[in-house]
MITI-668931 format. One record per residue (C-alpha): x negated, y, z negated; residue in one letter. Coordinates in pm, whole numbers, plus 50000, padded with zeros to 5 digits. Example, Ala and Ser with C-alpha at 12.3 -4.5 7.8 and 13.67 -1.06 7.14 Angstrom:
// MITI-668931
487704955049220A/486334989449286S/
// end
This chain:
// MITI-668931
315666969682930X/317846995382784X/317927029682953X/317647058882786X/321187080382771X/320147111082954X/319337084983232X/323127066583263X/324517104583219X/322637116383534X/323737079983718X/327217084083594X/327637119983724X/326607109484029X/328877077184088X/331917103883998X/330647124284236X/331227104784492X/328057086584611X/326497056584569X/323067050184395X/321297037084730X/322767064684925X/321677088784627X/317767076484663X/317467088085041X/320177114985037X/318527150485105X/317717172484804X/320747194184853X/322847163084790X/321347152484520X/321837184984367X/325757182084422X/325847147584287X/324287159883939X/325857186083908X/329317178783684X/331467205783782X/331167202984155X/334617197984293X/334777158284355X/336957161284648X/334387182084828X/330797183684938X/329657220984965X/326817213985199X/329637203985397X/332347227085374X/332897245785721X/335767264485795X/338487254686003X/341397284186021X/342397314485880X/346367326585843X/348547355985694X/351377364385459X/352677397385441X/354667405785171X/356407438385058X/355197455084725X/355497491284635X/357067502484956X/353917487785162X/352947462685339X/350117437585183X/348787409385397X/347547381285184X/345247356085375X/344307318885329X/341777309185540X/340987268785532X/338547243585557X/337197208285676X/337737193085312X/341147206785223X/340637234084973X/341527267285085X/340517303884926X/342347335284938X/341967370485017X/343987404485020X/343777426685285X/344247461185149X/348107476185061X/349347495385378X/346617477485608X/347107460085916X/346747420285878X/344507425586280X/342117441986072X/341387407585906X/342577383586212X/339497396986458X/337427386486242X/339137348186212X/336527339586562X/333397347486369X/334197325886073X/335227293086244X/332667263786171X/330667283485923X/330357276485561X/331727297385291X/329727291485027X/327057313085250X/329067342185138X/326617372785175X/325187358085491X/328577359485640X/329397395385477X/326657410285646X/327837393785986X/331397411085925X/330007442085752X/329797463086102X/333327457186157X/334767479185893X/334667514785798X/336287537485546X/340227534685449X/342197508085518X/339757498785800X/337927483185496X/340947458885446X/339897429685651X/335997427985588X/337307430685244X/339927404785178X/337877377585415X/335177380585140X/337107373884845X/338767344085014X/335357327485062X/334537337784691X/337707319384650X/336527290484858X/333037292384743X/333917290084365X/336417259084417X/333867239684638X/331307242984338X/334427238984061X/333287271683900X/335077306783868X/333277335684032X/332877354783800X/329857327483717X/328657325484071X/328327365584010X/325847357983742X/328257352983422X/330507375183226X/330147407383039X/333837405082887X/336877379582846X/339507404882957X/339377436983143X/341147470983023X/343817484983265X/345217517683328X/348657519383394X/350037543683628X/352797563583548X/354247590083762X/355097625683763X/358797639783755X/360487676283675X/362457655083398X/359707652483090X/362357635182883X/362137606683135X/358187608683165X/357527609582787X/359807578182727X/357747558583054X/354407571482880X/355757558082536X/357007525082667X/353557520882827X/351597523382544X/353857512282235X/355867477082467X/353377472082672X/350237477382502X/348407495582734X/345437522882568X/344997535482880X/347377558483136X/346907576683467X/349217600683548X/349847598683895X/351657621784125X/351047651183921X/352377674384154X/356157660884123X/356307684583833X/355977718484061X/357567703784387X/360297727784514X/359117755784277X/357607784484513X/356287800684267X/353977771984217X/352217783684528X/350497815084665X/352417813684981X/354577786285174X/352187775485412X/348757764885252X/350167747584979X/347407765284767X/348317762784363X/349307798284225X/348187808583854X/351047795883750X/351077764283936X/347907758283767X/349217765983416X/352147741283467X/350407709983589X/347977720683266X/351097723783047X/352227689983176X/349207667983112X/348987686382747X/352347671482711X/351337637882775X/348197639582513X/350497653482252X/352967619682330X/350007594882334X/347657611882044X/344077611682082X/343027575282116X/344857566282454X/342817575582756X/344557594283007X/343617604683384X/345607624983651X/345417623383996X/347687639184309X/347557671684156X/348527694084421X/345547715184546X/342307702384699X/340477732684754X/336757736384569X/337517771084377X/341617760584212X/340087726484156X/337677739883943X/340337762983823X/342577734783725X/339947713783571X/339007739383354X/342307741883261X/342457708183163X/339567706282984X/341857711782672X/343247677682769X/340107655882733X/341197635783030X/339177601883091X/338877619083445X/340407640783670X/340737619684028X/339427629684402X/340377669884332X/338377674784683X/338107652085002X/336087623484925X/334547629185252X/332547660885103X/330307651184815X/328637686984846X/332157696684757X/333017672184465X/329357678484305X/330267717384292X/333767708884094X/331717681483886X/329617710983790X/331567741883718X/333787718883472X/333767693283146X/336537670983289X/335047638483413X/335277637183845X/335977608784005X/336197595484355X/336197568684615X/338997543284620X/338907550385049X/335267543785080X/333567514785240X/330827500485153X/328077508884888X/325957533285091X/328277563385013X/328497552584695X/324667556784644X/324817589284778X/327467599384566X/325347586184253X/322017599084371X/323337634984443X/324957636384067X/328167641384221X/330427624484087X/330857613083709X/332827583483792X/333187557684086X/336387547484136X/335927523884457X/339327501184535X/337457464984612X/340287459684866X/338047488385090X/334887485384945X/334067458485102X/335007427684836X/333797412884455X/330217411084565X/329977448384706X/331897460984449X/329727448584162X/326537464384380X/328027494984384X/329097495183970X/325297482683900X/323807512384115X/326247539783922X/325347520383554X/321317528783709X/322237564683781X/324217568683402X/327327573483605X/330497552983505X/332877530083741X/336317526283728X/338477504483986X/341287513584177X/344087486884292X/347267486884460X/348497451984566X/349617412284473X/348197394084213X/344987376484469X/343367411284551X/344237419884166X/342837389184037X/339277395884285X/339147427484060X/339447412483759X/336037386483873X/334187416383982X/335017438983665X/334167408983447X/330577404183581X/330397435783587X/328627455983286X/329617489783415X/333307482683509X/335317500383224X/338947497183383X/341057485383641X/344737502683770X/347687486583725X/351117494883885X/353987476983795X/356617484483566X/360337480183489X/361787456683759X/358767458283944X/356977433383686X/358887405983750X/358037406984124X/354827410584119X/353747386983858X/356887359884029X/354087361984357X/351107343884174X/350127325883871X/347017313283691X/345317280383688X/344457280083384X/347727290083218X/346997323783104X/349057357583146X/348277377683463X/348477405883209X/348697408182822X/348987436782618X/347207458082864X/344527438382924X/344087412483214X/342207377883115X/339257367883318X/339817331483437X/338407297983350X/339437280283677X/337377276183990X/337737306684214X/339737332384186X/342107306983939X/344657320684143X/347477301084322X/350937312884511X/354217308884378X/355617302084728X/359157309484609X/358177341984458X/356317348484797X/359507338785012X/361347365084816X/359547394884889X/358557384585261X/358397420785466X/360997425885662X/359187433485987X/356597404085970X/358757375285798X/356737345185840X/354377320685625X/351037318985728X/352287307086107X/349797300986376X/347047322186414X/345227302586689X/345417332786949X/342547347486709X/340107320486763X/338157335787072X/335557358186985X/336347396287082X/333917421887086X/330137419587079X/329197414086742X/
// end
């Protein structure tokens, strides 16, 4: 008697998955579900998957250090992770004890084991790049991106802001700003290291010891940033950030003096560490406030949002505390009415965990980018995509199709940009596998 076609499919799928049709009648539940399920990577068995090691790379880019991890498994597929720029790779490596024999696919289970073990800054680093290397993992094992095991997509490519920094010679910043937007396609700019345009000019200062932005100070940075919206028109976003001055009353001075200048938002112009302080700035101006690329974990975040004081949150995933964390803390601002925006500095695997995160992410608007000139070629010579696409294309980055992160190492690129005081690939990390500490 002739089966009926939906019937062979589900028997075929299951042969190519690896077990036989006896074995497939007893098998438990949770293997059965593997076997049907097409996209399941055939060379592995997520059930299965345990972890069996976790190593290091650090490479050199922008002037810091940024350790790149690969931690491995039982079945031969291996995810990876980015501990924050300017982190140590220990932050990471004490937590290689705690992840040996588990499985990766239990990814918040095993987040919320590691959670405890980091804290704001570049503390964040390790609990942070271990999570988007069993993201990584997690998505391979089940032959999906992760932007799907987030729940699906919200967009095909994320926006970026391009950084672009400050410098007494505006001829030189207004042909960077043009190149930006009219070669490279980008729509949107931050202007970073505002305060390069005042640096040895006292009379940007009320005195020479508390750094405190003069009048005229004030009125320069202002002068600056009209600059750049007169170069880039009206329809290119731009932000500032570094601008000189972090007390509560000249912040508020300077943002109203750049409320002429319709900026996208005016970045951390008080310590993060004093919401009290950032919701009095948010207040007393129109320019858009926002904060948070050195805070860990959501909780701040929610504080932030439910105190109104902020009208952006700009976490950096590399700190945050991963994709997963990241995407809480954009879903609790989108609740609150409050916008997100991501900050990045890094390779192309912590760069690429951003781009998962912003894409199942409704309330991710942009993402930072850094390279340019010379810098480009490094940085997109360390990684490439499964799938073929760009890392980056006309200002936008594509969200992968590939399992994972659809990221893999160039190991060439990799070897050339090795740092100098930590030159070795991924070596031997067994002096990490005894548990330290009591958690």
């Amino acid at each position: 008697m002739t089966r009926p076609e939906s019937r062979r499919s589900f028997l075929r799928k299951s042969l190519f998955g690896g077990i036989s049709l006896g074995a497939l009648a007893s098998a438990p539940i949770e293997t059965q579900l593997e076997a049907a399920t097409a996209k399941v990577n055939r060379l592995s068995s997520p059930s299965k998957l345990k972890i069996t090691d976790m190593r290091c790379v650090v490479v050199k880019h922008l002037g810091r250090p940024c350790p790149i991890l690969r931690i491995d498994t039982n079945q031969g597929i291996s995810g990876y992770g980015e501990v924050r720029d300017g982190a140590d790779k220990r932050y990471a490596l004490i937590l290689k004890s705690r992840l040996l024999g588990e499985n990766p696919c239990n990814v918040e289970r095993l987040f919320r084991r590691l959670k405890p073990h980091g804290a704001h800054g570049r503390l964040g680093g390790g609990v942070s790049g271990v999570e988007m290397a069993l993201w990584d993992l997690a998505g391979k094992a089940y032959g999906v991106p992760v932007w799907q095991l987030l729940g699906g997509r919200y967009r095909d490519k994320v926006r970026l802001y391009a950084d672009t920094h400050g410098d007494t010679d505006f001829d030189l910043i207004v042909s960077k700003v043009k190149n930006r937007v009219e070669n490279e396609g980008f729509t949107w700019l931050k202007m970073t290291r505002c305060y390069k345009v005042i640096e040895n000019r006292p009379e940007a200062f009320t005195d020479s010891f508390s750094k405190q932005l003069s009048p005229w100070g004030i009125a320069a940075i202002a002068d600056y940033l009209k600059l750049i919206r007169e170069t880039v028109g009206s329809e290119i976003a731009v932000s500032a950030d570094h601008l000189g001055d972090r007390s509560v009353e000249n912040a508020i001075r300077l943002g109203k003096a750049l409320d002429p200048v319709r900026l996208a938002w005016m970045e951390e112009p008080v310590d993060w560490r004093f919401p009290e302080q950032l919701k009095a700035v948010s207040t007393a101006i129109d320019t858009p406030v926002a904060s948070g690329e050195n805070v860990y974990g959501r909780e701040t975040f929610q504080r932030y949002c439910d105190m109104g004081a902020l009208d952006v949150v700009h976490p950096d995933l590399a700190t945050a505390g991963g994709i997963l964390e990241t995407k809480k803390i954009g879903d609790y601002a989108q609740d609150h009415n409050i916008g997100m925006a991501l900050h990045y500095a890094g390779t192309p695997v912590s760069f690429m965990a951003n781009v998962h995160s912003a894409a199942a992410t409704e309330n991710a608007s942009v993402l930072e980018y850094h390279p340019e000139g010379s810098e480009i070629d490094e940085w997109t010579g360390m990684a490439y995509l499964v799938d073929g696409q760009a890392l980056v294309s006309s200002g936008f980055a594509p969200v992968p199709t590939a399992p994972g992160l659809g990221v893999e190492l160039n190991m060439d690129g990799i070897r050339s940009v090795l740092h100098p005081e930590d030159p070795l690939v991924f070596p031997d990390t067994s002096e990490w596998d005894d548990r330290r500490g009591s958690y």
